[in-house]
C-alpha positions as YAML, in Angstrom:
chain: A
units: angstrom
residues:
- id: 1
  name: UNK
  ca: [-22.55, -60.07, 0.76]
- id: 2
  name: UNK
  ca: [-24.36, -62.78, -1.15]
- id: 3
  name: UNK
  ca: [-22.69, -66.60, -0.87]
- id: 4
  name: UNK
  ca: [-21.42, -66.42, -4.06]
- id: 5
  name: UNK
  ca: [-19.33, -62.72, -3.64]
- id: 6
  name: UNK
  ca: [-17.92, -64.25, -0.16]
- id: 7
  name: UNK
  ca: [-16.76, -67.78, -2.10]
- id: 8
  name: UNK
  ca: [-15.49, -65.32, -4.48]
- id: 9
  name: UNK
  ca: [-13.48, -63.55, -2.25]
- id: 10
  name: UNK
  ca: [-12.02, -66.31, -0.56]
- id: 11
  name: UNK
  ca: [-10.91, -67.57, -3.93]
- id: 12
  name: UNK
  ca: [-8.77, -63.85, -4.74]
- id: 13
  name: UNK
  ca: [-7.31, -64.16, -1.13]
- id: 14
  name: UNK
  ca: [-6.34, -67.83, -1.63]
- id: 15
  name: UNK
  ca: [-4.70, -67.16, -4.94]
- id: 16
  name: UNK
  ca: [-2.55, -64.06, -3.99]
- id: 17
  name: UNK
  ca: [-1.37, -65.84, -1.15]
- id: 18
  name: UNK
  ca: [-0.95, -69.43, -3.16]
- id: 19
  name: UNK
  ca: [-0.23, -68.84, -6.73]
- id: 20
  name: UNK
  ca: [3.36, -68.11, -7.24]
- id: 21
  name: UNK
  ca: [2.71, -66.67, -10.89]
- id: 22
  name: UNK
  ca: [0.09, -63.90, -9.10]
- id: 23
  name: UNK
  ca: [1.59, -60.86, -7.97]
- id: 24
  name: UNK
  ca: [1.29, -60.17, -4.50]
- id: 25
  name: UNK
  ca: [-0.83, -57.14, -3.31]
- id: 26
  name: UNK
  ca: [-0.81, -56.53, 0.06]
- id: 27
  name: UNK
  ca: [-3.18, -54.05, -0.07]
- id: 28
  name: UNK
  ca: [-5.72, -55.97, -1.81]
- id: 29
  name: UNK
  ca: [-4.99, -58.75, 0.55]
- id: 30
  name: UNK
  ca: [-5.52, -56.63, 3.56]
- id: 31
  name: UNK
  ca: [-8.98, -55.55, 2.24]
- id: 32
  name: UNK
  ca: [-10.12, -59.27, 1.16]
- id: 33
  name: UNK
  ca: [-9.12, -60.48, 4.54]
- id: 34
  name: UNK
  ca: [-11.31, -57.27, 6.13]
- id: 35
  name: UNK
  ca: [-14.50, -57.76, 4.44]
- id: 36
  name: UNK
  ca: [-14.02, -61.50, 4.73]
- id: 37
  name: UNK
  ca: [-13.73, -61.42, 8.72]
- id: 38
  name: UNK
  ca: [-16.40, -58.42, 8.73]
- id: 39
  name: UNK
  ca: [-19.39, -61.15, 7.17]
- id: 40
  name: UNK
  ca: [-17.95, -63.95, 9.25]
- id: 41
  name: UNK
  ca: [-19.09, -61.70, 12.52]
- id: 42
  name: UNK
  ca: [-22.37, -60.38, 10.90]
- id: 43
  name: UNK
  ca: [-22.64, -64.06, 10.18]
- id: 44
  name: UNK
  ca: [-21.45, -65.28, 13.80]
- id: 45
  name: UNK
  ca: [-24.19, -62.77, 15.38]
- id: 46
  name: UNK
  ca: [-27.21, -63.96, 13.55]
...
């Protein structure tokens, strides 16, 4: 995941948790939060 896709990413997950006029998805916020943590410990191993 390039930089840009991760700040991307964190972006989604802060506005579904944040914006009140964005519906909440838990699904989708269970997968952002998953591929978030997953290149945080490729990341962490380098």
């Amino acid at each position: 995941m390039t930089e840009l896709e991760f700040q991307t990413k964190l972006a989604e997950l802060d506005r579904l948790l944040n914006d009140p006029d964005v519906r909440m998805d838990p699904n989708r916020v269970w997968t952002l939060l998953a591929e978030i943590s997953a290149q945080e410990l490729r990341q962490a191993r380098r």
